[in-house]
C-alpha positions in Angstrom: 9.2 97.4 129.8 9.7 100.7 126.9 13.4 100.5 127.9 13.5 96.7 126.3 12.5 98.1 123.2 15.2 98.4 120.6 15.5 102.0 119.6 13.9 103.6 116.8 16.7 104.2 113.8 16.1 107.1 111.8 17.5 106.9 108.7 19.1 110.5 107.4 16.5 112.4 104.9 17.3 111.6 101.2 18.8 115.1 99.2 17.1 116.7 97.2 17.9 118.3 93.9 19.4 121.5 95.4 21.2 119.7 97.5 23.1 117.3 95.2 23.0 120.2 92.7 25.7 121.8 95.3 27.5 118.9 96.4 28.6 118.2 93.0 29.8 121.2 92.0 33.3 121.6 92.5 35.4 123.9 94.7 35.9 126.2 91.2 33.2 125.8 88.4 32.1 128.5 85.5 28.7 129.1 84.5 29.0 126.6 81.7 30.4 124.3 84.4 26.9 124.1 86.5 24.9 124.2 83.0 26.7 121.1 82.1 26.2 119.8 85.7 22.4 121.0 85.6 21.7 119.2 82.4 23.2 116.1 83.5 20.7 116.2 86.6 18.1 117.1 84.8 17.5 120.3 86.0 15.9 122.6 83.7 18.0 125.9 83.0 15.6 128.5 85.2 15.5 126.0 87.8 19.4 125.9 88.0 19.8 129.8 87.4 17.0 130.4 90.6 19.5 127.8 92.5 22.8 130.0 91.9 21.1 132.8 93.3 20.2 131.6 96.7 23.7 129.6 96.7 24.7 133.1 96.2 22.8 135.1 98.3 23.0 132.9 101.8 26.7 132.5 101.0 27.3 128.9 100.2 28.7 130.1 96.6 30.6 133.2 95.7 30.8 134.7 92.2 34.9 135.5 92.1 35.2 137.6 88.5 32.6 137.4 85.6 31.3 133.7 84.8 33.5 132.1 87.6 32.3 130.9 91.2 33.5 129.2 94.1 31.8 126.6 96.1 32.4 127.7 99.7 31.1 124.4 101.1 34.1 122.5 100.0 36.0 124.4 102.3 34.2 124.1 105.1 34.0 120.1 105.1 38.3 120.2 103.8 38.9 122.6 107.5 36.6 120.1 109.5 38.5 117.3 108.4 42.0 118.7 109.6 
C-alpha cells in the first residue's frame, strides 16, 4: 500500500546570505570588489568583513598579496566539470 505512494520531493534548502555572498564573488576580487558586492546584497559592512574571515579561515577564499583574494570554490566546481 506505502509503496503506491508517490514519493516525497524535497526541494533543495534556499541559500542564505553567506552563501550567495560566495557564489558571487568571482574567481579574483579585491576588497573593494566584495564591498561593492556586499552593498549590492545588502549586507552591512561588519557583516561582510566577519564573512571574509571564515571564507578565509576554513579555506574557501585565500588572501593572494595585500587587498586581493581568490575564490577557491570556483575551482573546484571548473575541475568537477572536466
Amino acid at each position: 500500500m506505502f509503496s503506491e505512494l508517490p514519493e516525497e520531493i524535497k526541494s533543495a534548502k534556499p541559500k542564505d546570505r553567506k552563501e550567495q555572498f560566495l557564489d558571487q564573488l568571482p574567481e579574483k576580487f579585491t576588497r573593494p570588489d566584495f564591498l561593492d558586492l556586499a552593498k549590492s546584497l545588502s549586507i552591512p559592512l561588519r557583516t561582510v568583513e566577519r564573512y571574509m574571515t571564515i571564507f578565509l579561515e576554513k579555506g574557501l577564499v585565500s588572501r593572494d598579496v595585500q587587498g586581493t583574494f581568490t575564490n577557491l570554490t570556483l575551482g573546484e566546481i571548473k575541475s568537477d566539470e572536466e
